[in-house]
N, C-alpha and C positions, 0 to 999 in steps of 0.2 A: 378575479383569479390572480392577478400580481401582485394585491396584496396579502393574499393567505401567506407566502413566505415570511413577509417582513412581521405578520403577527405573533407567527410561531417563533421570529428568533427574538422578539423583544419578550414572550413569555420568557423565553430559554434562561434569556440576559438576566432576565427580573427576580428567576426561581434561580442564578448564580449568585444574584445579589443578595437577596435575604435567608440561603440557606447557612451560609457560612457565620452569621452577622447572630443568626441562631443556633448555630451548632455549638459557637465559643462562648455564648453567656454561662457564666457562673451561676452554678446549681441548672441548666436544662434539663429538659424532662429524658431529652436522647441528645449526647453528645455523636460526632460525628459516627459513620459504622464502623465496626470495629474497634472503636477505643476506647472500650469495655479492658479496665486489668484487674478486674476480678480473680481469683486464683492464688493459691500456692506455688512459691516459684522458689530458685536454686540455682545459684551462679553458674554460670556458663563459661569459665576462666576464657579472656582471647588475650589479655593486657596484663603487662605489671602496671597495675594504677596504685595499688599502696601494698599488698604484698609484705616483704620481709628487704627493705632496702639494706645496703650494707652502710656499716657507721661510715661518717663523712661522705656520704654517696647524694650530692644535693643535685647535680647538674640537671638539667630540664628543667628545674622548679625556680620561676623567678622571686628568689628572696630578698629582701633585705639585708642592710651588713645587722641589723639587730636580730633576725630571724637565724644569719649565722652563728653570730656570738651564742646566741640563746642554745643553737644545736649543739655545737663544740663543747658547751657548757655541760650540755645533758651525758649523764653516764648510764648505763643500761641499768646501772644495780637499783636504779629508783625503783624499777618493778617489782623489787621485793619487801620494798618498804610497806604496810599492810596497808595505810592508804591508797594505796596507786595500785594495790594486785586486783579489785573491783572495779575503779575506776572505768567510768563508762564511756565508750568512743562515741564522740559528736559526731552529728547527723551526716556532714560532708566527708569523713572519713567511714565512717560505720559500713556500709556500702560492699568497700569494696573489700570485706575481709569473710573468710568463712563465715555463713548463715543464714538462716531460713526466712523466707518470706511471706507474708499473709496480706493479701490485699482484698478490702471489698468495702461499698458504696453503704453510706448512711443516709438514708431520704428521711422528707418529712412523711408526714402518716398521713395528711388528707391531701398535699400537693401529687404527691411522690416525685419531688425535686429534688436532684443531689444534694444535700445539705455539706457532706464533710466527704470525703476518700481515707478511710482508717487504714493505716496498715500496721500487722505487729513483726516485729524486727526479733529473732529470736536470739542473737546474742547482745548480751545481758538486759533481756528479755521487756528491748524498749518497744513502746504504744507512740504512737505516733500520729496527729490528725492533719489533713489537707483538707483547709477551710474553703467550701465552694462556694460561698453565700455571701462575694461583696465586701465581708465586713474586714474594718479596716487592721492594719497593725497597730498595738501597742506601743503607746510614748515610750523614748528611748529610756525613763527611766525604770521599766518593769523589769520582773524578774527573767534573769537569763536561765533556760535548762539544754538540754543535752540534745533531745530534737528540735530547738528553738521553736519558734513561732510561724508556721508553715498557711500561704494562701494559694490555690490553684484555680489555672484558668484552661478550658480546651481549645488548641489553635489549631483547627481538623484534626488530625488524627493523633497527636502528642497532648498531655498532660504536662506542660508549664505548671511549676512552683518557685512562689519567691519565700524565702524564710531569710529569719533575723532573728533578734535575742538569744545567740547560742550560749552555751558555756565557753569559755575559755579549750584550747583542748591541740591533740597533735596533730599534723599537717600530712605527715608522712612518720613512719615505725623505725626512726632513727632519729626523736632531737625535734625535727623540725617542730615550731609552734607553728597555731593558729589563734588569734586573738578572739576576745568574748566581742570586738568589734565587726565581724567578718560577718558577710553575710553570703547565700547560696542562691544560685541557679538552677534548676533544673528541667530536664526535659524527659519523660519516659514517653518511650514510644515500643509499642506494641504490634509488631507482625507476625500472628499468627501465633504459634507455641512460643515463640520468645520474645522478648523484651529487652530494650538497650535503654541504659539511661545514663544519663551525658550529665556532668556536673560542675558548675562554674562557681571558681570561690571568688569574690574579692575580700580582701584582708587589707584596710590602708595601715596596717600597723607594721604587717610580715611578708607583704608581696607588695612588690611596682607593679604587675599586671594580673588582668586573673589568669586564674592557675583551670588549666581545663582536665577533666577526666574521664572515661566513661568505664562501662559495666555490661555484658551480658547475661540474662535471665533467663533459663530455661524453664516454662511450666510444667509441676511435675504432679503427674495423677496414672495410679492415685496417691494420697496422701502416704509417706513412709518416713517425716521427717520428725528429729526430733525438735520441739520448741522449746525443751524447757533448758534456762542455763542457771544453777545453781553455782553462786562462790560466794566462796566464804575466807574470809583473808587470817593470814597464820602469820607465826613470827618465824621467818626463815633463816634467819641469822641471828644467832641468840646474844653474842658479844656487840650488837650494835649498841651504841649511849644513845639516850632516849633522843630523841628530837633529829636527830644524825639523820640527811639528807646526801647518798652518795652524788660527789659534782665533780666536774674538775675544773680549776681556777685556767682564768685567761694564759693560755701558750702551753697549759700543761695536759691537753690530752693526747694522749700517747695514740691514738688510733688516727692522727689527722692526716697520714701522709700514706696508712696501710692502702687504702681502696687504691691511690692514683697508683701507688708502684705494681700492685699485683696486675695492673692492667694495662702498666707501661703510659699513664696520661698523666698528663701538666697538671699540678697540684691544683691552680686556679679554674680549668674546666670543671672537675669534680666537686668544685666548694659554692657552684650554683652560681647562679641571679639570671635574670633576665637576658642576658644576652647569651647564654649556652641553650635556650630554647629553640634556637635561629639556626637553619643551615651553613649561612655566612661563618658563624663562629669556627666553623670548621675549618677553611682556611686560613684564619687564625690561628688554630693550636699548628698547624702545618708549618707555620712561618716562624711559630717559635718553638719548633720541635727540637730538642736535642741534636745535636749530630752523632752518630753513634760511630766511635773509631773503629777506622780499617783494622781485621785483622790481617797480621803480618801474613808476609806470601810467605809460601814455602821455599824450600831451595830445592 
């Protein structure tokens, strides 16, 4: 009779050890409950995570001084240049901007083992795969695209993806780059009708550290969204000479001092790197804060 405890806790122990060990294998027949993200889904805005930043607005993002130069460089009028009005936003930005989501499981046909997690991204109406099956990434010399090269694995109840091979592409919707070197983290996790998914760049070209973000999804049913994005790129400015790339050269863009004054901050807090990510920085910009003169007494 003294032993019947001790058998039921090493069952216990044993059914904790190998459940987990099989819940995360790549392609399982049942990843852990609930982390299933099958469904149509539709932001659930809680965060500026890339949004509509203002020009020179880099702080929190730990850049590089060439990740600067490169923004400072950037003039908004490229957008109208007909190449760049299509242009499709890479997989670690795309996320977080207006648009519809489609997620669902690719099995084999006589396993019925997760083979891929397809998702289709509806602006500019990218397809997307999360390879469940083991197989390895591509030599770094293959072709880079827009959703790069995506593998996923279940760690209990989140979908882990690591991807590589991106395209070249922006960081944030003001300038900043992001290198075709950068590669992505991510985690979605799935409670109930919604969905958070957390996104980790490193970039050794345009960031000292990775750059963290995340995203709320809400499932939406039933289906009312549209998926389809048509563009088609025009010529918006007719007197532009052909080849003509709006920039502005080293020390000449006029917008590099607007963000700090309208909000009263030290021009270096706003122009980013790694150490405006940090609470510390704060009493910093304190200790070199302006002094703001007395106004005179009255009589």
């Amino acid at each position: 009779m003294k032993r019947q405890p001790q058998r039921v806790l090493l069952l216990f122990l044993t059914a904790g050890l190998w459940m987990p060990a099989f819940n995360q294998t790549a392609g399982s027949l049942n990843p852990s409950p609930g982390a299933d993200l099958s469904g149509n889904w539709a932001p659930a805005p809680h965060e500026e995570s890339v949004g509509n930043p203002a020009l020179t607005e880099y702080y929190g993002v730990p850049i590089t001084d060439a990740a600067r130069s490169w923004a400072l460089a950037w003039d908004p009028s490229r957008l109208t240049v007909p190449e760049h009005q299509c242009q499709v936003h890479v997989v670690p930005y795309i996320y977080g901007g207006p648009l519809n989501l489609r997620i669902w499981e690719e099995r084999d046909p006589q396993s019925q083992r997760v083979i891929a997690i397809r998702q289709y991204i509806s602006t500019y109406e990218q397809n997307r795969t999360i390879w469940m099956d083991d197989r390895p990434h591509p030599p770094a010399i293959a072709a880079h695209t827009w959703m790069g090269f995506s593998t996923g694995k279940w760690e209990g109840n989140a979908l882990t993806v690591y991807t590589t091979h991106i395209k070249q592409g922006q960081l944030r919707r003001n300038g900043l780059p992001e290198s075709d070197e950068a590669t992505l983290t991510e985690h979605f996790i799935r409670n109930g009708d919604y969905m958070t998914h957390v996104s980790i760049v490193t970039d050794p070209v345009y960031l000292t550290e990775p750059f963290v973000r995340s995203q709320v999804f809400r499932l939406v049913v039933p289906e009312g969204q549209n998926w389809l994005y048509p563009c088609e790129s025009v010529e918006e400015i007719a007197d532009r000479p052909r080849g003509a790339v709006p920039n502005y050269l080293p020390g000449k863009n006029p917008f590099v001092s607007e963000f700090a004054k309208k909000f009263h901050l030290p021009e270096d807090a706003v122009l980013g790197g790694a150490e405006t990510m940090y609470p510390e920085f704060q009493a910093k910009m304190s200790a070199n804060a302006p002094v703001s003169p007395k106004a005179p007494s009255k009589p």
